[in-house]
C-alpha positions in Angstrom: 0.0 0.0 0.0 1.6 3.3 -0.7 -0.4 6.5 0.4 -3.7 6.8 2.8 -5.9 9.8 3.2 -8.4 9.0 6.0 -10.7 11.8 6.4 -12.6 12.8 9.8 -10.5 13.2 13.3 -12.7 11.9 15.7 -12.4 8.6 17.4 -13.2 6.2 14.3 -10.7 8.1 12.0 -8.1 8.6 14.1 -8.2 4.7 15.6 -8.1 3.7 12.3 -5.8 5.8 11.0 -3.3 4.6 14.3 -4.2 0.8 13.1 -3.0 1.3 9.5 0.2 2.1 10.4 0.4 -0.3 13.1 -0.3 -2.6 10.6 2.5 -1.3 7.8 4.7 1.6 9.4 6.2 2.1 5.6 2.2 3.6 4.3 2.3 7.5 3.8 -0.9 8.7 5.9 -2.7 11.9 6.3 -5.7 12.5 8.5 -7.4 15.3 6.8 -10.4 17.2 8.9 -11.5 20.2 9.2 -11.8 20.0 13.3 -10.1 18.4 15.6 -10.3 17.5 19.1 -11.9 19.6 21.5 -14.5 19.7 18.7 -14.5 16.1 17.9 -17.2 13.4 19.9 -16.6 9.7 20.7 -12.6 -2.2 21.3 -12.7 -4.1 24.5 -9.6 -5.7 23.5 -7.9 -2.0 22.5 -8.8 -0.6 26.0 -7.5 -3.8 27.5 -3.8 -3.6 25.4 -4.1 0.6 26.0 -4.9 0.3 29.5 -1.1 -1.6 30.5 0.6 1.2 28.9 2.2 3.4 31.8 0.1 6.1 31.0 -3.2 4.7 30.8 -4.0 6.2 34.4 -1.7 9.6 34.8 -2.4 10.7 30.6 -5.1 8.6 28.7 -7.3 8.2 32.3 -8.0 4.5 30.9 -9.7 2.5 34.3 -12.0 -0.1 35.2 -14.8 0.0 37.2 -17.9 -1.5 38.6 -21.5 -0.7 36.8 -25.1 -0.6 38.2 -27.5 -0.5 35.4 -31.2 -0.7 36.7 -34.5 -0.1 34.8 -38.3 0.3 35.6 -38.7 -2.4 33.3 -38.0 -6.5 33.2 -35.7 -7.1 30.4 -34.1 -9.7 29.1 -29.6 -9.3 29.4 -27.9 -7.4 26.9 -25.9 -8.7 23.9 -22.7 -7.5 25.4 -23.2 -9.7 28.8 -20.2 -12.2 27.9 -17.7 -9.5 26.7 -17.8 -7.9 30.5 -16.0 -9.0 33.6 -18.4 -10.1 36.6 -21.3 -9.9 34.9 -24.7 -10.7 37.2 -28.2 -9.5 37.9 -28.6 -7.5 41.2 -30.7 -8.5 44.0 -34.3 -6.9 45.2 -32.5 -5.5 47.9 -29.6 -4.0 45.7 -31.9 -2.9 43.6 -34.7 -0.9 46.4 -30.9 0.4 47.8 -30.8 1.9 44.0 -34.1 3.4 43.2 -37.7 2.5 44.4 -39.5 2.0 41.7 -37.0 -0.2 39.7 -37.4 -3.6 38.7 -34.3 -5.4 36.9 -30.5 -4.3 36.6 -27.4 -6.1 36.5 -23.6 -5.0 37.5 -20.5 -5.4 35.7 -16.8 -4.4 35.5 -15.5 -2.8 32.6 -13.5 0.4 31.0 -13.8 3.5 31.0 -11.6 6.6 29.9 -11.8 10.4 29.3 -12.2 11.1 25.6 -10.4 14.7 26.2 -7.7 12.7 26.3 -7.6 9.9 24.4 -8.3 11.9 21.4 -5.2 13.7 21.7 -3.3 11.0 22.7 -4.3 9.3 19.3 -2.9 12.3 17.2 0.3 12.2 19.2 0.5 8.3 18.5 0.1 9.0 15.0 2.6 11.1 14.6 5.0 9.5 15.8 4.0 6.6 13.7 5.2 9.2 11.0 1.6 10.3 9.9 0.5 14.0 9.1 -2.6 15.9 9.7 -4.3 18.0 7.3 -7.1 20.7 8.7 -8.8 21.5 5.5 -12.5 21.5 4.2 -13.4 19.2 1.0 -16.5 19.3 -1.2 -16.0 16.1 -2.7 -13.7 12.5 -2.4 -12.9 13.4 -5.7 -10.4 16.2 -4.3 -8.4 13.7 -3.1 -7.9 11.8 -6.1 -3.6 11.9 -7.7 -2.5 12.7 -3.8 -4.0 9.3 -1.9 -4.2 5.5 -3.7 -7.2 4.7 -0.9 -9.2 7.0 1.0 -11.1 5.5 4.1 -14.0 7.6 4.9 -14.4 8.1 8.8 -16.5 11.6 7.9 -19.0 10.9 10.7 -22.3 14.1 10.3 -20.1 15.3 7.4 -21.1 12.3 5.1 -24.7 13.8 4.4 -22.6 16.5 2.5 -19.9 14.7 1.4 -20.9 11.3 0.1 -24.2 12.5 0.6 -25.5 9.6 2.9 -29.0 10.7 3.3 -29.0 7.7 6.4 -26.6 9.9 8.8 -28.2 12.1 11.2 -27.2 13.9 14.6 -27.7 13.2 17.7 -27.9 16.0 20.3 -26.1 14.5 23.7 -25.6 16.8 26.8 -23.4 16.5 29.4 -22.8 18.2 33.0 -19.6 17.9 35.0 -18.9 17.7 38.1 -16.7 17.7 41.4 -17.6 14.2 43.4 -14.9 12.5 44.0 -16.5 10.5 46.7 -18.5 8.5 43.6 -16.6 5.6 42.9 -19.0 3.7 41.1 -21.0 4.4 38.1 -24.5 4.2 38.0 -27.1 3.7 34.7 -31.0 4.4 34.8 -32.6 4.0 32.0 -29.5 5.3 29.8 -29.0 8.0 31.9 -25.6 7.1 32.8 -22.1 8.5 34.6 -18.9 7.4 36.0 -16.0 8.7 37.8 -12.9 9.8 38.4 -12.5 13.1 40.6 -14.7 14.9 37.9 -18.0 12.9 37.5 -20.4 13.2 34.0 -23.8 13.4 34.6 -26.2 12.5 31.6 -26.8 12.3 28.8 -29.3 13.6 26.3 -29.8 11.5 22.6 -31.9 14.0 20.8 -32.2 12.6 17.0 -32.3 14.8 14.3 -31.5 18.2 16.4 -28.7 20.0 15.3 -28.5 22.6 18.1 -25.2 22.8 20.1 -26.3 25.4 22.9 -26.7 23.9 26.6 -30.1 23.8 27.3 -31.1 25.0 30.6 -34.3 22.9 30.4 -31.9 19.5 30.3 -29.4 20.5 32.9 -31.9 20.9 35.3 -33.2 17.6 33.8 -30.2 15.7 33.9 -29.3 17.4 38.2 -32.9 16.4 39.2 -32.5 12.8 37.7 -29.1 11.9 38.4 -29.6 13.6 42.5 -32.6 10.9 42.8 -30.4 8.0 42.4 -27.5 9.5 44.0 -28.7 12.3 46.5 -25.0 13.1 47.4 -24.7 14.8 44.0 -27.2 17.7 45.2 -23.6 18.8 46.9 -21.6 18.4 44.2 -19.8 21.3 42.4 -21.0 22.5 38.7 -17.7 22.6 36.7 -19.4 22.6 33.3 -21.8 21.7 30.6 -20.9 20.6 27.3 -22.9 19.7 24.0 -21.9 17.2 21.3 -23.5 16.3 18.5 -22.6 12.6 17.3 -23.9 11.0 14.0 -26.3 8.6 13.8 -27.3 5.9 11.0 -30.5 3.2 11.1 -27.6 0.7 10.3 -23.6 1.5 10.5 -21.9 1.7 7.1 -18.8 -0.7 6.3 -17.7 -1.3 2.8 -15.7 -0.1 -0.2 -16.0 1.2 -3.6 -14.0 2.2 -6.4 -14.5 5.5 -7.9 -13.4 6.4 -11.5 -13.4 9.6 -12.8 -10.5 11.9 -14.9 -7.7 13.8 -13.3 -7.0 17.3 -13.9 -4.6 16.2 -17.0 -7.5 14.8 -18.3 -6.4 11.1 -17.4 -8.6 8.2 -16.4 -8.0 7.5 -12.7 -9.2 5.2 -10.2 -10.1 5.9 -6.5 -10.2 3.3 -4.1 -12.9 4.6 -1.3 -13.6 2.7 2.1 -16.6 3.7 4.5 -16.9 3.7 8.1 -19.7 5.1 9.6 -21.8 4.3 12.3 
């Protein structure tokens, strides 16, 4: 393989831009975007290889912790149940000490980290991998055409423009943050989830199709009121901030790969090898 333009910089682009040339350190690679992290959103097995590095605590804030996820409904166990550690269904009295009026939930051990900083951490791996970053806008795949042999497409909301994926969509997410470090545990009800680490998130919103990025003081008072009556102890905890994110959505995630032919600026026939990757 000689050259690789991957275009989008937020989690999906930048892993797999990192796994190419893990794969084969001699491929030329670019990430092109035009944002990257802060203004960015967010594999078992990669967390667990990630999380023995000396700086999965101290930089990439990679941990594990223990889960209570509880629900007003009976449900049956989620897909995932066999790819967590200690994986069971919590008791009636676990699950009265959680919230009254629930009736099923389960615990579980598994990873978390701090996108903030994995994101970064991704671009620094990549660099010194020996890849580039390019922040520029494009119109069109076919801009990239006599500078890349394959193009992987990690675009996230900006394939509705530039592949024009009619299936991708946003979803409206907000977030609060907060000083409890005496959580130490995280807690889910009814996706309304959080975990810890000094700082605890408190959330989230999924609003489908919504495109606005302004905190909404209608869901932070939401999202307090909610998250106080699981765990009244956060009715002391300090506001640090709120923070909205849109992330793309699709009915069903995009994998595959396509050949594009069109004609170079000299005129030339030429062939563009494309691969997608949205979710």
């Amino acid at each position: 393989m000689g050259s690789v333009g991957v275009v989008g910089a937020g989690i999906i682009g930048l892993s797999s831009a990192v796994c190419i040339l893990e794969r084969d350190p001699t491929v030329k690679l670019t990430v092109i975007a035009d944002k990257f992290t802060p203004n960015t959103t967010t594999t078992m097995e990669e967390l667990e290889r990630l999380s023995q590095r000396d700086d999965a605590g101290s930089y990439l804030t990679i941990y594990k912790t223990t889960t209570f996820d509880v629900t007003d409904e009976s449900c049956e166990d989620p897909f995932w149940a066999d790819l967590v550690d200690g994986y069971r269904h919590l008791s009636q009295k676990e699950l009265a000490q959680i919230s009254k009026t629930t009736k099923f939930g389960y615990s579980f051990t598994t990873w978390f980290f701090n996108g903030r900083n994995y994101l970064p951490w991704l671009i620094e791996r990549l660099k010194s991998l020996g890849g580039t970053i390019s922040k520029k806008t494009i119109n069109s795949l076919d801009e990239l055409a006599g500078s890349y042999d394959v193009v992987v497409n990690c675009s996230g909301m900006g394939a509705r423009k530039l592949v024009n994926d009619s299936l991708v969509h946003p979803i409206r997410g907000q977030v609060l943050r907060v000083y409890a470090p005496w959580i130490k545990q995280a807690y889910c009800l009814n996706t309304k989830e959080w975990h810890t680490n000094g700082e605890v998130v408190l959330g989230g919103t999924a609003y489908h199709n919504n495109f606005d990025t302004r905190v909404n003081a209608d869901d932070t008072r939401h999202i307090l009121e909610s998250t106080s009556q699981l765990v009244p102890s956060l009715k002391q905890a300090r506001m640090i901030n709120a923070w909205v994110g849109l992330r793309p959505g699709r009915t069903s995630a995009r994998l595959e790969k396509e050949e594009k032919r069109f004609r170079d600026k000299s005129g030339k026939e030429a062939c563009l090898k494309v691969g997608f990757w949205n979710t």
